[in-house]
C-alpha positions in Angstrom: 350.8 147.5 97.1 347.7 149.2 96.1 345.0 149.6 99.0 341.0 149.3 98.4 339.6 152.2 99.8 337.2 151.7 103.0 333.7 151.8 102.2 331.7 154.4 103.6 329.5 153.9 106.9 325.9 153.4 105.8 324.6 156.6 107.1 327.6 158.1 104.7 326.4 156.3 102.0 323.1 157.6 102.6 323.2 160.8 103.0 326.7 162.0 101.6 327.0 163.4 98.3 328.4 162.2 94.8 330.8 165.1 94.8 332.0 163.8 98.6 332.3 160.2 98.2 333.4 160.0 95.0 337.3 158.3 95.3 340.0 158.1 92.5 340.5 154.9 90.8 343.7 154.7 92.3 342.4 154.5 95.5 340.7 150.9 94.1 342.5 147.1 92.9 341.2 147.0 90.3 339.3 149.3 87.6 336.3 147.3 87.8 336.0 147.9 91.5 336.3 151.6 90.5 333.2 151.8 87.9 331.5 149.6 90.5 331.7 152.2 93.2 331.3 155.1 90.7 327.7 153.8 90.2 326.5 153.1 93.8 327.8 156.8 95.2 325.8 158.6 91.9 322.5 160.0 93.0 321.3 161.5 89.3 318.8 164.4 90.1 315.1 163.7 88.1 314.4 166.9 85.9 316.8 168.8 87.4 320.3 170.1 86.2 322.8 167.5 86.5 326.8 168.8 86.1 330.1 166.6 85.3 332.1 166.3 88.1 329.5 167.3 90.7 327.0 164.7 89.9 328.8 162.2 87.5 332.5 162.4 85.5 333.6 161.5 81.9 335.4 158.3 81.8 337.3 156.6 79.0 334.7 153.8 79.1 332.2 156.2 77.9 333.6 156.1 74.3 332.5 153.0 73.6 329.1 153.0 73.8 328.8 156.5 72.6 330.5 155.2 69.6 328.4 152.0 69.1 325.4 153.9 69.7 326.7 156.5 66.6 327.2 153.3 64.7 324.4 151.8 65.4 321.7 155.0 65.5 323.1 156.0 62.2 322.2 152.8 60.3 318.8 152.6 61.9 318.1 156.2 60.9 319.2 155.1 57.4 317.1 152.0 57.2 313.7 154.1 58.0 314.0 156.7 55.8 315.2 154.5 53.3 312.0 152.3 53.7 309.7 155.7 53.7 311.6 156.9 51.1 310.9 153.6 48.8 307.4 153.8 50.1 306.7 157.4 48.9 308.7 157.8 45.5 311.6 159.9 47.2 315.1 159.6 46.7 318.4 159.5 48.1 319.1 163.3 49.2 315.7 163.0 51.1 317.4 160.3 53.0 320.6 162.0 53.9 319.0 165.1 54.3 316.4 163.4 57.0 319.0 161.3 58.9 320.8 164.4 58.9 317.7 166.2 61.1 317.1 163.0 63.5 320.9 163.2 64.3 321.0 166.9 65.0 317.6 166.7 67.2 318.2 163.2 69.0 321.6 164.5 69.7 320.9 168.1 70.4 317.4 167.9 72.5 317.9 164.9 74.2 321.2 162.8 74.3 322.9 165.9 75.5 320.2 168.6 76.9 317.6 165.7 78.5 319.6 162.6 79.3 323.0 164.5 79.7 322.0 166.9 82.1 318.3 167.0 83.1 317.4 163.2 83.7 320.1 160.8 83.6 318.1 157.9 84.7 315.9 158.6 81.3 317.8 156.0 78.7 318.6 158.0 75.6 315.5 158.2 72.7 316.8 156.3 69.8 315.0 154.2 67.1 312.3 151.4 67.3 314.1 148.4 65.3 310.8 146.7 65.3 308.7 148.8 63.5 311.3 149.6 60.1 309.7 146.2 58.7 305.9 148.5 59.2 307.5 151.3 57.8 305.9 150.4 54.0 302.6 149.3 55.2 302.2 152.6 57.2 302.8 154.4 53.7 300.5 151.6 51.5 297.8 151.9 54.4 297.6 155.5 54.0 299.5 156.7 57.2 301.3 159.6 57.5 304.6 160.7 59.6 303.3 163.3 61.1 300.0 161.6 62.2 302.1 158.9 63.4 304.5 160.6 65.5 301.9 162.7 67.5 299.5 159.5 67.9 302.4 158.0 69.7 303.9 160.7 71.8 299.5 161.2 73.3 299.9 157.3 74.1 303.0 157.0 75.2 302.8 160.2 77.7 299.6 158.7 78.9 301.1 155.6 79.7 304.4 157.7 81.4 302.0 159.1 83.5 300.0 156.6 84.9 303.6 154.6 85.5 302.3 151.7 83.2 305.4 151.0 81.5 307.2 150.3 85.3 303.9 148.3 85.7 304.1 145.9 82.9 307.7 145.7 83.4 307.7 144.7 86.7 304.7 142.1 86.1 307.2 140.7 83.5 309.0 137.5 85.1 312.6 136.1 84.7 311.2 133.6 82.3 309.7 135.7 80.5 311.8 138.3 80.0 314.7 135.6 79.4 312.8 133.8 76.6 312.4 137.6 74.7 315.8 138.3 75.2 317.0 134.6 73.9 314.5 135.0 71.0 315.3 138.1 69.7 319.4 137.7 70.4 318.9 134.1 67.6 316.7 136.2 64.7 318.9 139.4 65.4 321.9 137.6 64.7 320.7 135.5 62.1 319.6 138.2 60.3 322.8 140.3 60.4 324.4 137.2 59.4 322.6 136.6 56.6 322.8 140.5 55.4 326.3 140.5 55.0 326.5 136.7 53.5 324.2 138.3 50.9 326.1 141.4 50.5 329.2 139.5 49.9 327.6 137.1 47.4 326.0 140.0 45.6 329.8 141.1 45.0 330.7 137.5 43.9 333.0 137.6 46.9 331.4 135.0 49.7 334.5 134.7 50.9 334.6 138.1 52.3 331.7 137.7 54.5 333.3 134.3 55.9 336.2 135.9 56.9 335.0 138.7 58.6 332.5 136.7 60.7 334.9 133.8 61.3 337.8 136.5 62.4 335.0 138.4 64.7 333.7 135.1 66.3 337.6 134.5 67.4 338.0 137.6 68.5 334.6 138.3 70.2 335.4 135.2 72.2 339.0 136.8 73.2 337.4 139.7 74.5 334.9 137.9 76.6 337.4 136.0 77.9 339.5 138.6 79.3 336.5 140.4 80.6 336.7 143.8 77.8 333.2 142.3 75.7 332.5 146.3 76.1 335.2 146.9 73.6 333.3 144.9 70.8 332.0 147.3 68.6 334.8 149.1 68.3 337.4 146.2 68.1 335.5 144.0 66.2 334.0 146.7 63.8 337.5 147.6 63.1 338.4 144.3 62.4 335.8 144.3 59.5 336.8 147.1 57.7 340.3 145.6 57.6 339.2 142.3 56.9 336.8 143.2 54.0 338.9 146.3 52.5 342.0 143.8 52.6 340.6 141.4 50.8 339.3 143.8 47.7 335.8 144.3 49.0 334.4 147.8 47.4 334.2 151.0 49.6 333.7 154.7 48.4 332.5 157.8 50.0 329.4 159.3 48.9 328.0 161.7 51.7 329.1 165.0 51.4 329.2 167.7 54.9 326.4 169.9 54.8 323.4 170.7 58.2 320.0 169.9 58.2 317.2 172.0 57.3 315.4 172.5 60.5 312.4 174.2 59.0 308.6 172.1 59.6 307.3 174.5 57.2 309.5 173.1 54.6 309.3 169.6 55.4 305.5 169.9 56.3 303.9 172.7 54.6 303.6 172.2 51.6 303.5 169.0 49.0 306.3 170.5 46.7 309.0 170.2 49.2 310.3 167.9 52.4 307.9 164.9 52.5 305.3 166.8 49.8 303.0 165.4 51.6 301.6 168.3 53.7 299.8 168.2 56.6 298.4 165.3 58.0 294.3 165.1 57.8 291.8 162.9 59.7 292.0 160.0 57.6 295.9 160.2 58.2 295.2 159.6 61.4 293.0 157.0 61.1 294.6 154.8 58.9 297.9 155.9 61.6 296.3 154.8 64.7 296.9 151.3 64.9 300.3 151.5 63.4 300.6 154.1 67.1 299.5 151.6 69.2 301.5 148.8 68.0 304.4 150.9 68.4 303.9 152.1 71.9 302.5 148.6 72.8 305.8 147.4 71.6 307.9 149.8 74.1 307.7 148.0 77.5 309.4 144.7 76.4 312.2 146.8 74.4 312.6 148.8 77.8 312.7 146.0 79.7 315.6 144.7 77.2 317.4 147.5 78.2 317.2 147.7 81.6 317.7 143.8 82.2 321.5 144.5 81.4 322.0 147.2 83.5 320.5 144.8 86.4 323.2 142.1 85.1 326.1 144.2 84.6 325.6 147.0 87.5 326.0 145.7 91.7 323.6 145.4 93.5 323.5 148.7 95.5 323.5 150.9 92.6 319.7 150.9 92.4 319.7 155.1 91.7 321.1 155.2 88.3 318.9 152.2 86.9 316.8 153.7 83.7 313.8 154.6 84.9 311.2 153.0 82.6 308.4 155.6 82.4 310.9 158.5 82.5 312.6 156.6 79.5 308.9 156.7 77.7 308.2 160.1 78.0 311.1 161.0 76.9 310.8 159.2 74.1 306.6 160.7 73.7 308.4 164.2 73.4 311.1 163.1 71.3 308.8 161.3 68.9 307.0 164.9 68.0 309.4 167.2 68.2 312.0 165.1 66.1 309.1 164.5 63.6 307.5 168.3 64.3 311.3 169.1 62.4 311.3 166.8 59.3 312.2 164.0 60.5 310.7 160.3 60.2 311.9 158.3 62.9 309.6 155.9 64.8 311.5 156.4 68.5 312.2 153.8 70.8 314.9 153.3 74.1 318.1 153.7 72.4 319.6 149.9 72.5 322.6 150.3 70.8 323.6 153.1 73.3 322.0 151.0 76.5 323.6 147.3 76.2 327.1 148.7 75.5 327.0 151.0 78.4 325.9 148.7 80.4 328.3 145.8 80.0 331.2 148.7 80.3 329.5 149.3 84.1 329.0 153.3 82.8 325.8 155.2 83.5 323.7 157.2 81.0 324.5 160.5 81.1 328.4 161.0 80.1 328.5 158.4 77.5 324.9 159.8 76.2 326.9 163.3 76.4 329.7 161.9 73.7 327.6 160.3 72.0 325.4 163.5 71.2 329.0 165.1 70.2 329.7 162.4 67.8 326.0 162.3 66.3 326.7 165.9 65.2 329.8 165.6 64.1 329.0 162.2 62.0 325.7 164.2 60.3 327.7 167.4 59.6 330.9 165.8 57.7 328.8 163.0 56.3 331.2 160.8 55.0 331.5 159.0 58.3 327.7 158.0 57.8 328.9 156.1 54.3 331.6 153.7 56.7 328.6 153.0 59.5 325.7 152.1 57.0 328.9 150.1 55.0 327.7 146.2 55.4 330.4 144.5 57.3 330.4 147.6 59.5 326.9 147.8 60.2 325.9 144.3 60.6 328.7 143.3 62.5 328.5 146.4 65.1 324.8 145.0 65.4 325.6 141.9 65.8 328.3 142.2 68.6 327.0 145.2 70.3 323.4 144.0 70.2 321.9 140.5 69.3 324.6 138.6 70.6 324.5 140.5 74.1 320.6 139.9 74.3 321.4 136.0 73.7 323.7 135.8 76.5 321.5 137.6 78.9 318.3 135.5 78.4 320.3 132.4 78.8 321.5 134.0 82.3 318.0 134.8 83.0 316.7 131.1 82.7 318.2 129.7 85.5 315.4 127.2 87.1 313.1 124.5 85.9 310.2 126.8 85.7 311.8 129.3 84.2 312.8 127.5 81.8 309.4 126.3 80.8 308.2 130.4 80.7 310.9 130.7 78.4 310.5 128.3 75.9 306.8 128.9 75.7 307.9 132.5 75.1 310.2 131.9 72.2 307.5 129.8 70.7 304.5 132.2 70.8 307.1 134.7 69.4 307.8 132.4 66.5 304.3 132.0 65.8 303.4 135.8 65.5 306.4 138.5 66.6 308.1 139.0 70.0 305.5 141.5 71.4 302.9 139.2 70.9 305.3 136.5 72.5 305.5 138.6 75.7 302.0 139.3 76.0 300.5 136.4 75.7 303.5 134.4 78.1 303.1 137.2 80.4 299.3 136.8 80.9 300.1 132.7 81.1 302.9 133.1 83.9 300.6 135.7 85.6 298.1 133.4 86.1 300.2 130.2 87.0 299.1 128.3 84.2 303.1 128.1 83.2 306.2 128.7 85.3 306.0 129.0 88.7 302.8 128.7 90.3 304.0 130.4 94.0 304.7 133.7 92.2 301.3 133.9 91.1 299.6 133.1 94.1 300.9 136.1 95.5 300.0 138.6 93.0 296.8 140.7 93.1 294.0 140.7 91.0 294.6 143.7 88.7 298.5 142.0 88.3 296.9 138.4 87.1 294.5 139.4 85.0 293.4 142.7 84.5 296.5 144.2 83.4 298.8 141.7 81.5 294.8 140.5 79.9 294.7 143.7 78.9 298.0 144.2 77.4 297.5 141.0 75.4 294.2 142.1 73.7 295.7 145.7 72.9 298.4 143.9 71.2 296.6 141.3 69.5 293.6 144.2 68.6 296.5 146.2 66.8 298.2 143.6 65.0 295.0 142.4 63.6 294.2 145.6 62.8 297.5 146.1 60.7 297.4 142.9 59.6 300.6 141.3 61.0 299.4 137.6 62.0 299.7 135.8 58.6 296.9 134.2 57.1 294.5 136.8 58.3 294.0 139.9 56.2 294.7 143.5 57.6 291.0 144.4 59.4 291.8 148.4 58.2 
């Protein structure tokens, strides 16, 4: 019979090293105890060099969300440029070209060179989902890429600095954060549903798009119940191509290999080539601003996302390789200019489709961020792989098992009192009535202050934690959505 290994004294724990505690997975029952104790021994060093084996290892967990996040990064990538492409007259090699270059610098800089080795505890800098619907009003309002992306990195390093995104995230109760998550986990899924059910009636093949989701609800549900839900992506996207391909749906491949062209000058300097839009001026910026503040307004609650399934997935004592929230956002402030600095157009957020997986597969960031910077690179440079992860029943089902569905069933464990409750439907009904940022400002300033949820909680918070801040975050918000014109029935005030 297999033996658990003794636990380390407590002054072990605290003072021994990764390298020295660390204990083969035979030495553990089962493999979950393994990845358990994996995670409490890791002590990731902040902006310092990090090395495999010495302060984390490569398991064979660490595919999976490297391979969801390639999925899922790659279609994101292609939804924005396709939107600013559409937006600005361009066509489709500008697309290919520019996913190509956020690929290669997302991958590059920062999946493997700043969340790989220099700050594991900074989630990887991915895409902000929220803001590809923006995308065309940004180009009709007379924004510019460039503008934007240097707008947000000044906010967002300001606010990485003065620790407001750990702030507003720790201001941000259960109910709260549990109505977000439920809200966003319906419309997510919704949405992906109905993409494919129109992509399959746009064939004049419905029956395609049943099939596929019917086979993947029977199949996700397998999963969960053996306890391997980390595998969806992979199982269940796998199951779609088989599913659609064998019942005649259409598939070609259209992206030939080639690198990107890393050169600003080219993408920037001139309005003949890249963007042709040149450099940005001060009415770029202008008509940018509130487009920046939205977007780094929106950051905290899609952080907060993030690290709410690391928290439900990880034990209890593995407290040092939790993202750390304003280390995630000034990550993503750099990322957001240098990726944009080289041609690129990507709005940047906390990479979720990286985060959720790794979490429910009990893996840290920096290994799995490692692979998945390998397959970013790979995926741009031969291309055609890009064609099968933007390919409907690939993309929206990877999404929708990997992403919405996961955020669904953590709300739902999040509500888990009376009060709560309350918080949490409130939540999902503000979100309803403008977006989910709006939602979780104004639900956070509510519970804050007692008026919903539980009233003990906010007896013991200060001043500044009542009112000031989350009263605060609510009129920033609202200021920049009127501004940009997102509450319906009220016109755009720029």
């Amino acid at each position: 019979m297999t033996n658990t290994v003794t636990p380390p004294d407590a002054k072990a724990e605290q003072t021994g090293s990764y390298q020295e505690m660390h204990r083969p997975s035979s030495d553990f029952e089962t493999r979950s105890e393994y990845l358990d104790h994996e995670l409490e021994i890791m002590k990731p060093r902040r902006w310092r060099l990090n090395l495999p084996g010495r302060d984390f290892r490569f398991e064979w967990e660490d595919l999976v969300p490297a391979l969801a996040g390639t999925i899922g990064i790659t279609v994101m990538y292609s939804a924005v440029m396709s939107s600013y492409a559409a937006a600005f007259g361009l066509g489709a090699d500008f697309v290919i070209e520019n996913v190509r270059v956020e690929m290669w610098v997302s991958a590059l800089i920062f999946c493997i060179f700043v969340s790989g080795f220099m700050n594991p505890r900074a989630n990887l800098a991915g895409n902000h989902g929220p803001m590809i619907p923006m995308i065309g009003m940004i180009a009709m309002s007379g924004g510019h890429p460039l503008a934007l992306a240097i707008l947000i990195a000044i906010f967002g390093m300001t606010l990485s600095l003065v620790k407001g995104g750990s702030r507003l995230v720790n201001l941000t109760s259960e109910g709260v954060a549990g109505g977000l998550l439920v809200y966003l986990g319906i419309m997510g899924a919704q949405s992906q549903i109905n993409n494919l059910i129109d992509w399959a009636e746009g064939l004049k093949m419905g029956y395609v798009a049943f099939a596929v989701l019917f086979l993947n609800v029977v199949l996700y549900a397998y999963l969960a119940k053996i306890g391997k839900r980390w595998l969806a992506i992979p199982a269940c996207s796998a199951l779609a191509v088989g599913v659609a391909l064998a019942l005649g749906a259409p598939f070609h491949f259209t992206t030939e290999p080639g690198l990107p062209n890393l050169n600003p000058v080219y993408w920037w300097g001139s309005t003949e080539t890249g963007w042709k839009l040149g450099l940005p001026t001060t009415q770029h910026f202008l008509a940018s601003l509130p487009f920046a503040i939205l977007a780094v307004a929106m950051w905290s609650p899609d952080f907060l996302g993030h690290r709410i399934f690391q928290e439900l997935n990880y034990p209890k004592k593995a407290k040092e390789v939790l993202m750390d929230v304003d280390d995630t956002m000034a990550g993503c402030s750099v990322r957001q200019f240098v990726g944009t600095a080289f041609g690129g157009g990507n709005v940047t957020s906390s990479w979720g489709t990286y985060m959720i997986p790794a979490a429910i597969a009990k893996r840290p960031i920096p290994a799995g961020g490692i692979l998945l910077g390998i397959m970013c690179i790979v995926v741009a440079t031969v291309g055609y792989p890009m064609d099968i992860a933007v390919w409907a029943p690939v993309m929206s089902i990877a999404l929708l098992v990997g992403v919405f569905l996961p955020l669904l069933e953590a709300g739902m464990q999040m509500v888990k009192s009376t009060a709560s409750s309350q918080t949490a439907g409130i939540c999902i009904f503000a979100s309803m009535v403008v977006n989910p940022v709006f939602g979780w400002a104004l639900t956070m300033l509510l519970d804050n202050n007692g008026l919903i949820g539980d009233k003990e909680r906010a007896k013991q918070l200060s001043t500044a934690d009542r009112l000031i801040i989350p009263g605060l975050a609510f009129a920033v918000c609202l200021a920049a959505m009127l501004a940009v014109g997102m509450i319906r029935g009220i016109p755009a005030l720029l």
